[in-house]
Backbone as numpy.savetxt, mean C-alpha at the origin, in Angstrom:
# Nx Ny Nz CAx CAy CAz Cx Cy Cz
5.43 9.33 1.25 4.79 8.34 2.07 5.63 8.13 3.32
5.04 7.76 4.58 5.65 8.07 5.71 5.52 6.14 6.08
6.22 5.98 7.10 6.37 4.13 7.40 6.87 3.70 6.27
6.01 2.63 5.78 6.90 1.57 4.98 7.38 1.96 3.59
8.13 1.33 3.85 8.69 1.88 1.79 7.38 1.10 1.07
7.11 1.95 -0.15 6.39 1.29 -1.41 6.69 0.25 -1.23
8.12 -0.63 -1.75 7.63 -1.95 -1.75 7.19 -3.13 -0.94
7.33 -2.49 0.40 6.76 -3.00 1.74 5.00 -3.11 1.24
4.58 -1.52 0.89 3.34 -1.49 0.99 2.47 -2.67 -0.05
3.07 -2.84 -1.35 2.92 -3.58 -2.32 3.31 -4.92 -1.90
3.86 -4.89 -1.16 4.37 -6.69 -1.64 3.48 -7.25 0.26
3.51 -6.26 0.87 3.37 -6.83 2.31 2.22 -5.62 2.70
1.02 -5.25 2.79 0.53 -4.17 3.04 0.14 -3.97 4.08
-0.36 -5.28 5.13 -0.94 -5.68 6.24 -2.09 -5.10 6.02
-2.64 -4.65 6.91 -4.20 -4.15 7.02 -4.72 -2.67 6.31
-5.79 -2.84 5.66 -6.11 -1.80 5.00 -7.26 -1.57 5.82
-7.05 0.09 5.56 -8.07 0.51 7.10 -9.10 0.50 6.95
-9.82 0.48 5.52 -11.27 0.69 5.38 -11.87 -1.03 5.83
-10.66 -2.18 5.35 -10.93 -3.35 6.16 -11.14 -3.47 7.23
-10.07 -3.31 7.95 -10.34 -2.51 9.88 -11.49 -2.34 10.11
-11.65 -1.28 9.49 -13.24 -0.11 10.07 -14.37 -1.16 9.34
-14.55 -2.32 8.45 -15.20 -3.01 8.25 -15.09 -4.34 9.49
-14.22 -4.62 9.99 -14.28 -5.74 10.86 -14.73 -5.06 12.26
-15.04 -3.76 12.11 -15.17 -2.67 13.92 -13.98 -3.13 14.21
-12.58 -2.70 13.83 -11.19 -2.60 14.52 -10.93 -1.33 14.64
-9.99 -0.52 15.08 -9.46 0.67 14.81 -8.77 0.30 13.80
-9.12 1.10 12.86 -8.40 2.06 11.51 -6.82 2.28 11.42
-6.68 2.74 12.55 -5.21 3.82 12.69 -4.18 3.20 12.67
-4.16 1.94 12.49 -3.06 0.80 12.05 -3.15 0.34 11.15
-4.01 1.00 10.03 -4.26 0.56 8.42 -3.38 1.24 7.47
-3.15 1.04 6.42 -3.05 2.01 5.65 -4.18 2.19 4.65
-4.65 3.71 4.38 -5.91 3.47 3.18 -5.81 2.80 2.24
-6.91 2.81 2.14 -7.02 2.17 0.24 -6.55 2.64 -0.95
-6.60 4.13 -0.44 -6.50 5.07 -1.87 -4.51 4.86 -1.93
-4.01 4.74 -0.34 -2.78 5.05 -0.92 -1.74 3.52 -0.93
-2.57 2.93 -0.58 -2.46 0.83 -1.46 -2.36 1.25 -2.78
-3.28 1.65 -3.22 -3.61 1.78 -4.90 -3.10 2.79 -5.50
-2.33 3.99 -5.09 -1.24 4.81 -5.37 0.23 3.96 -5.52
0.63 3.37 -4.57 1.62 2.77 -4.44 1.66 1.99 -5.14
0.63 0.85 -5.15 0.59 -0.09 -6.01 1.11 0.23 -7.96
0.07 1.42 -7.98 0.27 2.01 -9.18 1.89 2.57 -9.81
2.22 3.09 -8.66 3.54 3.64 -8.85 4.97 2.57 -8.70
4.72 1.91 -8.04 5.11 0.35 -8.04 5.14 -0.49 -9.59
3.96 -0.40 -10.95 3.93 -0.97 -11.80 4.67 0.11 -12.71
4.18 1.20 -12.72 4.98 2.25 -13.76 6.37 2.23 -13.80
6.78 2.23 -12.35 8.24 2.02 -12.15 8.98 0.71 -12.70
8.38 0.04 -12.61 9.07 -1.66 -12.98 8.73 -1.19 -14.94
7.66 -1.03 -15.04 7.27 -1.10 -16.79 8.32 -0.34 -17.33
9.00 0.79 -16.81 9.79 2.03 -17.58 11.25 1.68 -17.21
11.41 0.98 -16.44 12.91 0.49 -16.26 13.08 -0.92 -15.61
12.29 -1.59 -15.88 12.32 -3.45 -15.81 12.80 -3.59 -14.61
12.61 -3.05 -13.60 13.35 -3.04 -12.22 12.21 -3.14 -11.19
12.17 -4.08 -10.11 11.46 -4.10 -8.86 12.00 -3.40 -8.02
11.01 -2.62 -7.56 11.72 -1.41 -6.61 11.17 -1.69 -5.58
């Protein structure tokens, strides 16, 4: 993942682009949805397998 660290994206995500492109904003200062919900995901596995916020 390029810009913010995971836990930036998880804890602080700012704008998700498919939101953007729902309000008619530009996109290109979003991050997708799919990779919110990657991160997010990889964000919980990580904490569940070693009790640690990353």
């Amino acid at each position: 993942m390029t810009g913010p660290s995971a836990a930036a994206v998880v804890s602080r995500p700012g704008w998700v682009a498919e939101t953007l492109t729902g309000l008619r904003l530009d996109p290109s200062d979003g991050t997708p949805a799919a990779e919110v919900a990657r991160e997010y995901v990889a964000h919980l596995d990580a904490r569940a397998s070693d009790g640690r916020l990353r």
